[in-house]
C-alpha positions as CSV (number, residue, x, y, z in Angstrom):
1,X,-25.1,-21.4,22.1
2,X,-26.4,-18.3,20.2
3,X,-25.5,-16.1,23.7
4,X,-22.0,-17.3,24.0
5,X,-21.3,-16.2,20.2
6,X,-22.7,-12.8,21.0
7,X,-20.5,-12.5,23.9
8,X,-17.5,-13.6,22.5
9,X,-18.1,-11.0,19.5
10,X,-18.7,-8.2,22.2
11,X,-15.9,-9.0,23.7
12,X,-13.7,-9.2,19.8
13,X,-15.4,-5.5,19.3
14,X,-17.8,-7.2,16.4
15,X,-20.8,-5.9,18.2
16,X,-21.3,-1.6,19.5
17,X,-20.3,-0.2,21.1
18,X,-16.5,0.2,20.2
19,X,-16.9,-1.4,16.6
20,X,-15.6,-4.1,14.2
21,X,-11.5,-4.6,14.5
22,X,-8.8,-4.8,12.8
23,X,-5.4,-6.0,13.7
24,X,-1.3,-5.1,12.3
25,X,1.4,-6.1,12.9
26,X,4.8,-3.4,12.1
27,X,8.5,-3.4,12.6
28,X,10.3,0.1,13.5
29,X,12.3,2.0,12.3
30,X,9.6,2.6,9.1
31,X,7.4,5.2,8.5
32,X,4.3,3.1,6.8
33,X,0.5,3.1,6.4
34,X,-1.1,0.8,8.6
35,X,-4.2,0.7,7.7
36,X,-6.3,1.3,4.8
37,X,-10.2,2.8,4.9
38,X,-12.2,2.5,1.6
39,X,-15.5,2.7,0.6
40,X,-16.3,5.8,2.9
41,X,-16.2,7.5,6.4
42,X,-15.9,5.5,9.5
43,X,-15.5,6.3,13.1
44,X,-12.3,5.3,14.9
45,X,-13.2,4.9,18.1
46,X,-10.2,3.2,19.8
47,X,-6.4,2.6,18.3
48,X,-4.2,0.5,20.8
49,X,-0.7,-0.6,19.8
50,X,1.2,-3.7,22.0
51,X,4.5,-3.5,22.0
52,X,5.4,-7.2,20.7
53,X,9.6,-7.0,20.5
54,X,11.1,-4.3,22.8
55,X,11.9,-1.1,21.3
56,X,15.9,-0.2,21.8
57,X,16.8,2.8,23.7
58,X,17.3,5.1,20.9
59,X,15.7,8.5,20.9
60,X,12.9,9.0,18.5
61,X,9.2,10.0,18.1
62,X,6.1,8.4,16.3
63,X,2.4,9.7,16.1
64,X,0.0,8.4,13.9
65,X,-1.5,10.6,10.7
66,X,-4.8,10.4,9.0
67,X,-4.1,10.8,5.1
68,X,-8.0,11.1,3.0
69,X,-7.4,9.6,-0.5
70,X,-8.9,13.8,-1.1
71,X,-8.2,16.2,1.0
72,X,-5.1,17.2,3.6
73,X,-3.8,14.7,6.0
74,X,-4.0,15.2,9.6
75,X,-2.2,14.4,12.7
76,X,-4.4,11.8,14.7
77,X,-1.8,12.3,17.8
78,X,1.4,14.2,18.8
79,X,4.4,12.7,18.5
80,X,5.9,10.9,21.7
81,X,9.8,9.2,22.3
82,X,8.9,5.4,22.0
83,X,12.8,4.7,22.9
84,X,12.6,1.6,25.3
85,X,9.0,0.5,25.7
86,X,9.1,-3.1,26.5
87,X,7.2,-6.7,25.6
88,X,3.6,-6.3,26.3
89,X,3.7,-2.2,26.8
90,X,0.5,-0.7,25.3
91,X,0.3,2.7,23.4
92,X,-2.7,4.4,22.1
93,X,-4.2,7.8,21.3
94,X,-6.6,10.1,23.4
95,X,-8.2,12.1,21.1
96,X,-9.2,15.5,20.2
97,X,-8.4,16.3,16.4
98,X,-11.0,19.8,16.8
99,X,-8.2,22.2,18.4
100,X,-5.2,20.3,18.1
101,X,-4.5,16.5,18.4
102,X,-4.4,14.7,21.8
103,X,-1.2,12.6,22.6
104,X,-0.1,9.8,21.7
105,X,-0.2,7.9,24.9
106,X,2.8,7.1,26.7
107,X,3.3,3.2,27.2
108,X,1.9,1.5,30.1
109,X,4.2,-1.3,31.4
110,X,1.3,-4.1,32.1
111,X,-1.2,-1.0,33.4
112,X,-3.7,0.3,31.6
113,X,-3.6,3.2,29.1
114,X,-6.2,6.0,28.4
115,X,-8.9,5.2,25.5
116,X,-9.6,7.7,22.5
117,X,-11.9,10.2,24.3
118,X,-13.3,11.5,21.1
119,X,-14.1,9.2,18.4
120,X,-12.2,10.6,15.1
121,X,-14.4,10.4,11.7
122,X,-11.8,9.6,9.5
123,X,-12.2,9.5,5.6
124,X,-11.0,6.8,2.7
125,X,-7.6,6.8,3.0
126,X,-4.8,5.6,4.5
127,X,-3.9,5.4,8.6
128,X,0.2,5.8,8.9
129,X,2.3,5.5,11.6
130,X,5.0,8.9,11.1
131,X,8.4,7.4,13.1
132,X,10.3,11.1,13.1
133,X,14.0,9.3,13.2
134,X,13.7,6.2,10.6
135,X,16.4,3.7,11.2
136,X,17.0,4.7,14.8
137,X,15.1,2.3,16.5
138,X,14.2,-1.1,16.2
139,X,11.3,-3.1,17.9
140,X,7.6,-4.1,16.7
141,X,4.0,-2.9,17.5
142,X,0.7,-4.9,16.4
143,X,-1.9,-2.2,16.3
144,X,-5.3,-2.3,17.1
145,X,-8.3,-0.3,15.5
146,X,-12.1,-0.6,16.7
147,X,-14.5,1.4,14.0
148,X,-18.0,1.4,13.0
149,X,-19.0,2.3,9.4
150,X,-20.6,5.7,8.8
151,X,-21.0,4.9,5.3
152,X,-22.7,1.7,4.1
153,X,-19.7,0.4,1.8
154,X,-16.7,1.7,4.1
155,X,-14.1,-0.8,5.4
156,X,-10.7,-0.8,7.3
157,X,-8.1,-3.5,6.0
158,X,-4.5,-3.9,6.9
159,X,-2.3,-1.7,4.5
């Protein structure tokens, strides 16, 4: 029985290589912190949001923003128009905070998406989702982190 509960926790991200996860669920139109590291540094190494209630056609751009609880926040992604993604879309970011921020990845309808190429260290603080038009657009995302502590006491909660 031992094997089946270390496959089952591979397969929930308990065990390497992506990490220990978190899950969130958020309704658009806010701005909001999502998650919330404490304790120390950890290592994002996957962030995958599933569209759960179809986002409306109007116009407007999210990315998601690393702010430390010391120190400047920074912009995990670039933004991208998440107008009309529908139930079961997945979004996610690709990576590459040294040089700029990779994208915020487009939504796949039932596909598959690209991964985070470049695990992010990220410090205590909070992780926020940055909507650029609040109030324009309505739907809900449940986001996904996978992270493995870099500091003994660090942790990732919902916000």
């Amino acid at each position: 029985m031992l094997h089946i509960t270390w496959i089952k926790e591979l397969w929930e991200g308990k065990r390497l290589p992506l990490g220990e996860t978190v899950e969130r669920g958020t309704a658009l139109p806010a701005s909001e912190s999502l998650f919330t590291v404490s304790g120390g540094k950890i290592l994002l190494t996957e962030l995958i949001g599933t569209i759960t209630a179809g986002l409306d056609a109007n116009a407007t751009s999210a990315k998601i923003v690393a702010t430390p609880t010391v120190g400047t926040a920074r912009d995990l992604c670039t933004a991208v128009n998440i107008a009309s993604y529908a139930i079961g879309d997945l979004v996610g970011i690709s990576g590459g905070v040294i040089g700029g921020p990779g994208a915020l990845q487009p939504a796949a309808t039932g596909g598959a998406i690209s991964g985070l190429t470049t695990p992010m260290i990220i410090q205590a603080g909070t992780i926020d989702l940055n909507v650029a038009a609040p109030g324009q657009v309505t739907g809900r995302i449940r986001w996904t982190p996978k992270y493995l502590r870099l500091d003994s006491g660090a942790s990732v909660a919902a916000a």
